[in-house]
C-alpha positions in Angstrom: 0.4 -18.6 5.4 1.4 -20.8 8.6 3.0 -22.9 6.4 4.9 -20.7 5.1 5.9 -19.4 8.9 6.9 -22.5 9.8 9.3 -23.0 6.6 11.1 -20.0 7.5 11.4 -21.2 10.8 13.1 -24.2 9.8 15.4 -22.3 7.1 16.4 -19.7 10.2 17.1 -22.8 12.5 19.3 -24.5 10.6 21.4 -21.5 10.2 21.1 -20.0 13.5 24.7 -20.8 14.7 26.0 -19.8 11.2 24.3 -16.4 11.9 25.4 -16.3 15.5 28.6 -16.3 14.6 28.6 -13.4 12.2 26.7 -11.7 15.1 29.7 -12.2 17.3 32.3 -11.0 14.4 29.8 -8.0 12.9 31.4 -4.2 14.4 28.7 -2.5 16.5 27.0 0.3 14.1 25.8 3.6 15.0 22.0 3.3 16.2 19.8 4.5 13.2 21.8 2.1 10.7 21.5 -1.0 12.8 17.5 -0.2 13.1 17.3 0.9 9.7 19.1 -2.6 8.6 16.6 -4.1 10.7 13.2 -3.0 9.8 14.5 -3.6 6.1 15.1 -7.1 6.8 11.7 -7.6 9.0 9.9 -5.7 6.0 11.6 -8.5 3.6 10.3 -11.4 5.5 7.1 -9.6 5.9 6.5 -9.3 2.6 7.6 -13.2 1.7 6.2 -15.2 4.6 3.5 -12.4 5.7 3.4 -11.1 9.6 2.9 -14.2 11.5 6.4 -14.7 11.8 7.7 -14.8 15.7 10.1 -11.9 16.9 12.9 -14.8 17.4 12.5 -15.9 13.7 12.6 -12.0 13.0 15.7 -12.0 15.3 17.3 -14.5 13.3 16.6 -13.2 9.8 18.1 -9.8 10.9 21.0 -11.5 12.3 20.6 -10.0 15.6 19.6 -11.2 19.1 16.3 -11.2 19.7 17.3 -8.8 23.2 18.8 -6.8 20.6 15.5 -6.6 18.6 13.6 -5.3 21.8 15.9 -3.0 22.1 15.0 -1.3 18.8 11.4 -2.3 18.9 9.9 -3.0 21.9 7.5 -4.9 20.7 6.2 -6.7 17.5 3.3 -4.4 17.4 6.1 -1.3 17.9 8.0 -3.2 14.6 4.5 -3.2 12.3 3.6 0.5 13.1 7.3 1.4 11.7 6.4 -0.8 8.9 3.0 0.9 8.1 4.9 4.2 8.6 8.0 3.8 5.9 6.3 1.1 3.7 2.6 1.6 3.2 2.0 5.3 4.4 5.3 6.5 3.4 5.3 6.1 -0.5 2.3 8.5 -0.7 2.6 11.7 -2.0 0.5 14.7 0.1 1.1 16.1 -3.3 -1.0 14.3 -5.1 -4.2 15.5 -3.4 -2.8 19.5 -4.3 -2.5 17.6 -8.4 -5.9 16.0 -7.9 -7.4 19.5 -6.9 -5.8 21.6 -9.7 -8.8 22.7 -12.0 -6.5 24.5 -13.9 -6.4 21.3 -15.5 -9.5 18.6 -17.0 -10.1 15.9 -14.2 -9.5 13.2 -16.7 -5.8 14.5 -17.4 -5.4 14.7 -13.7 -6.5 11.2 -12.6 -4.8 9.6 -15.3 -1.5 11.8 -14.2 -2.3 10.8 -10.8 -2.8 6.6 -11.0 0.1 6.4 -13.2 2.3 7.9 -10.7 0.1 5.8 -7.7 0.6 2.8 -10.1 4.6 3.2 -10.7 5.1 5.1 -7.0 2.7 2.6 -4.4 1.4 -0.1 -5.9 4.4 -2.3 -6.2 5.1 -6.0 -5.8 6.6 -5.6 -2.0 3.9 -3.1 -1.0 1.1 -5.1 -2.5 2.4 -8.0 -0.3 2.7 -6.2 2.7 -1.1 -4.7 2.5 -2.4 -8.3 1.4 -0.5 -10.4 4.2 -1.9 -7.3 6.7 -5.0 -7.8 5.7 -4.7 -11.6 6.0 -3.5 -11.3 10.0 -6.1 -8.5 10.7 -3.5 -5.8 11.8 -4.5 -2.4 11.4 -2.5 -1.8 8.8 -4.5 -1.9 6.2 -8.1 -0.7 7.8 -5.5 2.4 8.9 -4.0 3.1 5.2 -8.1 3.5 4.1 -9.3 5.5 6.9 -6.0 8.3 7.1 -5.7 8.0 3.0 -7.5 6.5 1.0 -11.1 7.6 2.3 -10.0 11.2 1.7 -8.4 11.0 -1.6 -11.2 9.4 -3.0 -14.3 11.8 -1.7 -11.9 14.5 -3.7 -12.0 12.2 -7.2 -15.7 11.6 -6.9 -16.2 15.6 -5.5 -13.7 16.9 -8.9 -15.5 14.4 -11.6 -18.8 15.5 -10.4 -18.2 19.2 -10.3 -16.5 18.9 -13.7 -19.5 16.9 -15.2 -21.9 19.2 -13.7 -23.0 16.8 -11.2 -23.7 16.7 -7.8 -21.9 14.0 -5.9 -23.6 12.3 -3.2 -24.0 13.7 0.3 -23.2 10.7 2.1 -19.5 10.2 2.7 -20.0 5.7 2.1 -21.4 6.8 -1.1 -19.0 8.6 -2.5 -16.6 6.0 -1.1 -18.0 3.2 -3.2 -18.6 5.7 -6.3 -14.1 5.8 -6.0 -13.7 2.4 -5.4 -14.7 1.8 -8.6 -11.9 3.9 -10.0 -9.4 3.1 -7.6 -10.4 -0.5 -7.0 -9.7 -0.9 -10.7 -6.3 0.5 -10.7 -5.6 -1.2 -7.7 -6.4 -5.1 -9.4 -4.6 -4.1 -11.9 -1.6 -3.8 -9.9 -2.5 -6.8 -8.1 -2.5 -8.7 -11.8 0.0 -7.9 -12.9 2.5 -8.2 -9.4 0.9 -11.2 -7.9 -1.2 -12.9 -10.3 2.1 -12.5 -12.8 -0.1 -12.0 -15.7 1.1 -11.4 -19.0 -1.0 -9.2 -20.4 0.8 -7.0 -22.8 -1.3 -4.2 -22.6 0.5 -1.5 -21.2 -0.1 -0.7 -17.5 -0.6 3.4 -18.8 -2.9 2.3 -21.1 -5.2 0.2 -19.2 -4.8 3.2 -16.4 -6.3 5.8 -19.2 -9.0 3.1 -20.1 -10.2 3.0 -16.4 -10.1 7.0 -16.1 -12.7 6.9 -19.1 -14.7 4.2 -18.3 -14.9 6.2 -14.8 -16.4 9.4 -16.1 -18.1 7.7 -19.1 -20.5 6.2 -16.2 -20.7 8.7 -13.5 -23.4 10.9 -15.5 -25.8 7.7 -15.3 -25.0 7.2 -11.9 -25.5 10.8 -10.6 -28.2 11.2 -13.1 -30.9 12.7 -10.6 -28.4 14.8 -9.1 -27.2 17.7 -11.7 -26.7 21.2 -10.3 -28.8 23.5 -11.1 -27.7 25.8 -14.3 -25.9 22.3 -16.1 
């Protein structure tokens, strides 16, 4: 990952006065679109060359000053929230936990409606960067994605399979945690597989998706086996 930093460094230095001057020659832009253009670019070097990168690197790559750059962000840390904001928190539906709660409908139809769409939606090749590289510099981002999403949405998979199966899920909030992850930490190396691994599987991604959702359900009455309500 430094190594990385530091070849951007050297790419954005040997075009600094190049970019300068378009600087100089670029008309001044109404607020929102300059900061949107930036934070698109900083989320593009993010996600190539991870979050180590320097604010005047950043500057550079956005071909802007880096006094311009404070002037939209503040600070770095001001930049990464925006990025957690629009990038990882932002593709997620609040819809999808209504879809997920729906018992008009059998829980395997809805996880396997819900992780396609979390698969096409979320769990793309920029996003997957972005979480990994966080992860990798110990920012918040990712241990803030878990805690405000992920956490939640997965208590109601384990809470809907259960109650479908006749079950009773697990008090303890870590335990139905873990009993998720094995759903949604499937789904979730799958993405990272297929986006960052580059593998060539041919299976298709809905496919393997459905297989998970099965294999999910197919286990959970041998892991909650002690724990049936009564009347099932």
């Amino acid at each position: 990952m430094g190594a990385k930093s530091q070849l951007l460094a050297q790419k954005l230095a040997r075009a600094a006065v190049r970019k300068r001057g378009r600087r100089r020659a670029t008309p001044r832009l109404p607020h929102s679109v300059r900061r949107a253009q930036i934070l698109a670019k900083a989320v593009e070097v993010f996600a190539e060359y991870g979050l180590t990168a320097q604010t005047r690197a950043l500057a550079d790559a956005c071909g802007v000053s880096q006094r311009l750059l404070y002037r939209f962000f503040p600070t770095k840390a001001a930049l990464l929230e925006e990025v957690y904001n629009t990038e990882i928190a932002g593709p997620f539906k609040a819809a999808w936990f209504v879809q997920l709660a729906d018992r008009s409908k059998p829980v395997e139809e809805r996880l396997t409606e819900f992780y396609r769409e979390y698969y096409a939606d979320v769990l793309k090749r920029r996003w997957l960067r972005l979480f990994l590289y966080a992860s990798l510099a110990e920012v918040d981002i990712a241990p803030t994605y878990i805690a405000a999403i992920i956490t939640r949405m997965l208590e109601l998979i384990v809470e809907e399979a259960a109650h479908e199966l006749g079950l009773r899920a697990p008090r303890e909030r870590t335990l139905r945690h873990e009993l998720g992850w094995t759903l949604h930490g499937a789904v979730s190396h799958l993405a990272i597989r297929r986006h960052i691994y580059r593998s060539d599987n041919p299976v298709p991604p809905d496919e393997v998706i459905a297989m998970h959702v099965r294999a999910f359900l197919a286990g959970l009455p041998a892991v909650l086996a002690n724990g049936r309500r009564p009347g099932t």
